[in-house]
C-alpha positions in Angstrom: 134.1 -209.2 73.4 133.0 -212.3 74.4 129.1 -211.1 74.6 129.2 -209.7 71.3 130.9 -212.2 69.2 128.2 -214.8 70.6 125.7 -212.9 69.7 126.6 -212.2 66.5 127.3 -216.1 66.1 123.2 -216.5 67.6 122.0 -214.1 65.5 123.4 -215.9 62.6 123.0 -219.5 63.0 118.7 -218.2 64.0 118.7 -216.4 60.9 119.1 -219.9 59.2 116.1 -221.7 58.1 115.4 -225.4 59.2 116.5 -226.3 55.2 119.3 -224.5 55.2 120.5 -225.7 58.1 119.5 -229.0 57.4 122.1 -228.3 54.1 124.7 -226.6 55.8 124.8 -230.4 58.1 124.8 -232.5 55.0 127.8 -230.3 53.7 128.8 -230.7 57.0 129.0 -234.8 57.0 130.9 -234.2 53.1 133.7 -232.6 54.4 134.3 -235.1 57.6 134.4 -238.1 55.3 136.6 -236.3 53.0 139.0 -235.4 55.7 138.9 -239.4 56.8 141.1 -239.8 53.6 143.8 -238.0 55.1 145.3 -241.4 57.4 144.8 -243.3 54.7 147.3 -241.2 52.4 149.9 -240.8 55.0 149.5 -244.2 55.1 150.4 -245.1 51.5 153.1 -242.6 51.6 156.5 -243.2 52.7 157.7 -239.4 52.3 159.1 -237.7 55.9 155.9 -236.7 57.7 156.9 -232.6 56.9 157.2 -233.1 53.4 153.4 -234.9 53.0 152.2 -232.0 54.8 154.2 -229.6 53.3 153.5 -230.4 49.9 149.6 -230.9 50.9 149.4 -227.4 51.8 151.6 -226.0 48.7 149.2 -227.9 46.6 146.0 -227.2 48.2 147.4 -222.8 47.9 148.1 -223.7 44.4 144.6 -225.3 43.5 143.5 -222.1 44.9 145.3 -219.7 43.4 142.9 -219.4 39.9 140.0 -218.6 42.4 142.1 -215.5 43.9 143.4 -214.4 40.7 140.0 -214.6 38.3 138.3 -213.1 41.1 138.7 -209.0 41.5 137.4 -209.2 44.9 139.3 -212.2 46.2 142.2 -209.9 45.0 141.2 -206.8 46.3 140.4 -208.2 49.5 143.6 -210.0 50.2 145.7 -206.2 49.0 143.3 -204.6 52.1 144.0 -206.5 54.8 145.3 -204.8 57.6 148.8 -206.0 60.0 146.4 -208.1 62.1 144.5 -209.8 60.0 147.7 -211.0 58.3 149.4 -211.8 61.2 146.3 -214.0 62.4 146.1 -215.4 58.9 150.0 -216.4 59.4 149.5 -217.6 62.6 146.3 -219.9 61.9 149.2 -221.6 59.1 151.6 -222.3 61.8 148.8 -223.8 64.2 148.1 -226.0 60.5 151.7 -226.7 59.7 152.0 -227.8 63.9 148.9 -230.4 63.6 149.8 -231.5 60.6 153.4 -232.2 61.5 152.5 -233.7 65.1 149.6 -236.0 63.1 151.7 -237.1 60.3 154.5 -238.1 62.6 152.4 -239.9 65.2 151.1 -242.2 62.5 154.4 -243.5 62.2 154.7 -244.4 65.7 150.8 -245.6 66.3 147.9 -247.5 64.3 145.7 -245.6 61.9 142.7 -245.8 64.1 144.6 -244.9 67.5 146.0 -242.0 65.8 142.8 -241.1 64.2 140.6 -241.3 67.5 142.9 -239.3 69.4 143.3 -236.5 66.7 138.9 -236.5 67.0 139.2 -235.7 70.8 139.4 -232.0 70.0 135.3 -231.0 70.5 137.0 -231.4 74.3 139.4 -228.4 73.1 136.6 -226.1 71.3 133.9 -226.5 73.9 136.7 -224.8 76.5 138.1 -222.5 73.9 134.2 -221.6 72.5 133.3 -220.7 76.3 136.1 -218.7 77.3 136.4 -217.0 73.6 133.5 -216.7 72.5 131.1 -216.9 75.1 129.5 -220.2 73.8 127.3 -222.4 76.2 126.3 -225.9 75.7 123.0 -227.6 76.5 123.0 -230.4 78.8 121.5 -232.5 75.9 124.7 -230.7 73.6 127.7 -232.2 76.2 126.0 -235.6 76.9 125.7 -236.1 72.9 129.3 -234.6 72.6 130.9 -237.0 75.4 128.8 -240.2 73.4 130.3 -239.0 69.9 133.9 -238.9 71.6 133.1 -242.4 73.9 132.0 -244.1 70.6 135.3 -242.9 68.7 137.1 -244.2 71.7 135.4 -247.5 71.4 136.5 -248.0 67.6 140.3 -247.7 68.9 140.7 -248.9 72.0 141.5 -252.3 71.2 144.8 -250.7 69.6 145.8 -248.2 72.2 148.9 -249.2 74.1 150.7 -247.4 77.3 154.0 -248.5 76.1 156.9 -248.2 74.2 156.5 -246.2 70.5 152.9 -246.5 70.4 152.2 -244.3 73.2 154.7 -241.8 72.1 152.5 -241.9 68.8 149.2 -241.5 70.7 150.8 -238.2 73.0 151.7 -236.9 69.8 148.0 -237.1 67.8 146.7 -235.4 71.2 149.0 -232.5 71.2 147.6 -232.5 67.4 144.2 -232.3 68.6 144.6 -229.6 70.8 146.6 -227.6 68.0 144.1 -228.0 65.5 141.1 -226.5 67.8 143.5 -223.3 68.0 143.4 -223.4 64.0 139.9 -223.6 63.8 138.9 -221.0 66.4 141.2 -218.4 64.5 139.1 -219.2 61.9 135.8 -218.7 63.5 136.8 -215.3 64.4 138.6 -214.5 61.0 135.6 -215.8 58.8 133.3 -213.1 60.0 135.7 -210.7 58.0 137.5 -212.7 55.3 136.4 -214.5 52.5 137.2 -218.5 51.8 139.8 -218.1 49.3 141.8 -215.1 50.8 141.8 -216.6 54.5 142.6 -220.8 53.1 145.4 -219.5 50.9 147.3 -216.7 53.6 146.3 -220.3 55.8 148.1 -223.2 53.1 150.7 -221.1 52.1 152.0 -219.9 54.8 152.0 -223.3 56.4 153.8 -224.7 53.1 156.7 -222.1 53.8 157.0 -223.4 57.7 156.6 -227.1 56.7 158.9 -227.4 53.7 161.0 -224.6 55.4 161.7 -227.0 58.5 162.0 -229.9 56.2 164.6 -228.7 54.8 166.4 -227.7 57.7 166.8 -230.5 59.0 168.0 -232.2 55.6 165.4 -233.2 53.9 165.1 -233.9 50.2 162.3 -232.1 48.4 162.4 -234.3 45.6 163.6 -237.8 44.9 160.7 -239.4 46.1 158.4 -242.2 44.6 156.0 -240.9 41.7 153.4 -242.4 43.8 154.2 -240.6 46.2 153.4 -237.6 44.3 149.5 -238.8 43.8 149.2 -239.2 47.6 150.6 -235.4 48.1 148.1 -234.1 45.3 145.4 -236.6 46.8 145.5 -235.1 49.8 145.4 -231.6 48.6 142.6 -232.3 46.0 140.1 -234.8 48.7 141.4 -234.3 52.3 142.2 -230.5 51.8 139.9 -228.9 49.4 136.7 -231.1 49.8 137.0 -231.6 53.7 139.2 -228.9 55.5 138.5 -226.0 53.4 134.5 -226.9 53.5 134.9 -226.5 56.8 136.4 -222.8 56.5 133.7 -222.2 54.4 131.2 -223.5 57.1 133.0 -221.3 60.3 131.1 -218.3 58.5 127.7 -219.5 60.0 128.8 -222.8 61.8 130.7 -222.2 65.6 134.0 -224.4 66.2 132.4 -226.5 68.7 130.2 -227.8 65.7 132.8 -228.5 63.0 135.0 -230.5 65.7 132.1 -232.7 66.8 131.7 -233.8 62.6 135.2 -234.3 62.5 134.6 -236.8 65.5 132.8 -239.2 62.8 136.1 -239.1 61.1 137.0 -242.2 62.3 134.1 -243.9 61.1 135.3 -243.1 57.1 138.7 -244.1 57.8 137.4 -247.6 59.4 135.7 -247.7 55.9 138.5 -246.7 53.6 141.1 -248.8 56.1 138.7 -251.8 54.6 138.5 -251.1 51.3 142.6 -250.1 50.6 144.0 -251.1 53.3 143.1 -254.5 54.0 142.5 -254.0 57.8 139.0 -255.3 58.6 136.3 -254.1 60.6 135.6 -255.8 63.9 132.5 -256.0 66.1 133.6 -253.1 67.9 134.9 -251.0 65.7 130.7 -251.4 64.4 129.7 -250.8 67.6 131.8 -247.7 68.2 130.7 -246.3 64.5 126.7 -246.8 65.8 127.7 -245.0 69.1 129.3 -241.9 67.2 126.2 -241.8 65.1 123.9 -241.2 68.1 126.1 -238.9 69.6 126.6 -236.7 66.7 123.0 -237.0 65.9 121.8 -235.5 69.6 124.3 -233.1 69.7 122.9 -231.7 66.1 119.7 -231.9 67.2 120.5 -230.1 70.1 117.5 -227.8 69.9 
C-alpha cells in the first residue's frame, strides 16, 4: 500500500510543471496567512472555546452548502460514497472538532504566539505519519530545511514559553493539537485522491459542528446569548481562517503530500506576529524578526528541495 500510494503521489507532483507548481506554492503561502487569522479571532472572542469552533465549522458547511447543491456532481458524488469513505470522512471531523477544541482551549491558558508555535510543530507529526503511511522519504536538504522552519517558529515564541503553572498546561494542550491535526490532514491526503473538495470539507465541517456543538452542549453550554460581536468572529473565522486557509489546503492534498501543507502552516506564526501588531496591540520584538527571517529560509529550502 504504502509503495503504491507514493507512487501515485510521485507521479503526480512530476506531472506538474515548474509554473504550476510554482502556483500551486503561492496558493500555498495564501492559505497559511489566512489560517494565521485564526488566534487572533479566538482572541477577540470570549465564547467557550467549543462553541467558537463549533460554530466555525457549522458556518464554514453552510458557506458550502450552495456549491454542493448547484453542483450535480458534488451531489451525486456525496449520494455514492460507499461505508468507508463516510466513515473516514466522519472521522477526519472528529480529528477537526479534537484540534480545534484542544487549540481553542490552550489559548486561554497560554500566549498567542506560544500557542501558535506549538500548534506549527506538526511537519514533526507528518514526516513520521508520510513515512510509515505513505511511503514518503525526505532529502537531507528537505529535513535540515524542515528542522530550520520549526527552530525559527520556536525562536518567535520562546521568550513566552513557561514550564509552570497554567501556561504550561496551555502549551501541552496546543501540542496534543498539533499532533491531532497531522491525523486530519493525512486522512485527507488519502481521501482527496477519490473525493472532490466540496463533498470531503462539508462530510469534514459538518460533522465536526455536530461533535463540537454536541459536547458543548453537554456540558451546559449556551448556544446563544452571546455578544453580537462575537458572532463576526465565528463567521470571520469560517469566511478567512476556514474557507481561504484550511479548505485551500484540502484543495491542495489532491497534488500536494501532508508533509508539505504542515511545513506552510509552520510560517503561520509569522502572519499572526503581524496581525498580533496591527489588532492586537502586542509588538514585534527583535526576535520575534529574527525567528520570522529564520522560517523564511527554512520553508524556502525545504520548497526547493529539488
Amino acid at each position: 500500500m504504502p509503495s503504491i500510494c507514493s507512487a501515485k503521489l510521485v507521479a503526480g507532483v512530476s506531472s506538474l510543471t515548474s509554473i504550476n507548481r510554482n502556483f500551486l506554492y503561492i496558493i500555498l503561502f495564501f492559505a497559511a496567512f489566512a489560517l494565521s487569522t485564526s488566534a487572533i479571532f479566538v482572541k477577540l472572542s470570549d465564547a467557550p472555546s467549543t462553541i467558537i469552533a463549533g460554530y466555525r465549522m457549522l458556518f464554514s458547511a453552510l458557506i458550502l452548502m450552495p456549491f454542493l447543491l448547484l453542483k450535480k456532481a458534488n451531489w451525486h458524488e456525496l449520494k455514492k460514497l460507499s461505508k468507508k469513505q463516510w466513515l473516514l470522512g466522519v472521522l477526519s471531523g472528529v480529528f477537526l472538532a479534537a484540534h480545534y477544541t484542544l487549540w481553542f482551549e490552550s489559548l486561554r491558558f497560554t500566549s498567542v504566539a506560544s500557542s501558535t508555535v506549538l500548534v506549527t510543530l506538526q511537519p514533526l507529526f507528518a514526516f513520521i505519519g508520510g513515512y510509515f503511511l505513505f511511503g514518503e522519504k525526505l532529502t537531507r536538504r528537505s529535513f535540515f530545511g524542515g528542522l530550520l522552519a520549526i527552530a525559527g517558529s520556536v525562536i518567535i515564541g520562546w521568550q513566552d514559553f513557561q514550564v509552570s503553572g497554567t501556561a504550561f498546561f496551555g502549551d501541552v494542550l496546543a501540542l496534543i493539537a498539533a499532533g491531532v491535526i497531522t491525523g486530519y490532514f493525512l486522512l485527507g491526503q488519502s481521501l482527496r485522491k477519490e473525493l472532490s473538495l466540496v463533498p470531503y470539507s462539508i462530510i469534514g465541517y459538518g460533522s465536526s459542528a455536530f461533535f463540537l456543538l454536541g459536547y458543548s452542549m453537554f456540558y451546559g453550554f449556551s448556544l446563544t446569548g452571546y455578544a453580537s460581536d462575537n458572532w463576526v468572529w465565528f463567521i470571520g473565522l469560517a469566511l478567512i481562517s476556514t474557507i481561504l486557509g484550511q479548505t485551500i489546503f484540502n484543495w491542495l492534498l489532491k497534488w500536494l503530500n501532508t508533509s508539505t501543507i504542515s511545513m506552510s502552516i509552520v510560517g503561520e506564526p509569522v502572519g499572526t506576529c503581524i496581525l498580533a501588531y496591527f489588532i492586537l496591540g502586542q509588538g514585534i520584538t527583535l526576535q520575534q524578526g529574527i525567528g520570522i527571517f529564520v522560517i523564511f529560509v527554512g520553508i524556502s529550502i525545504f520548497l526547493t528541495k529539488k
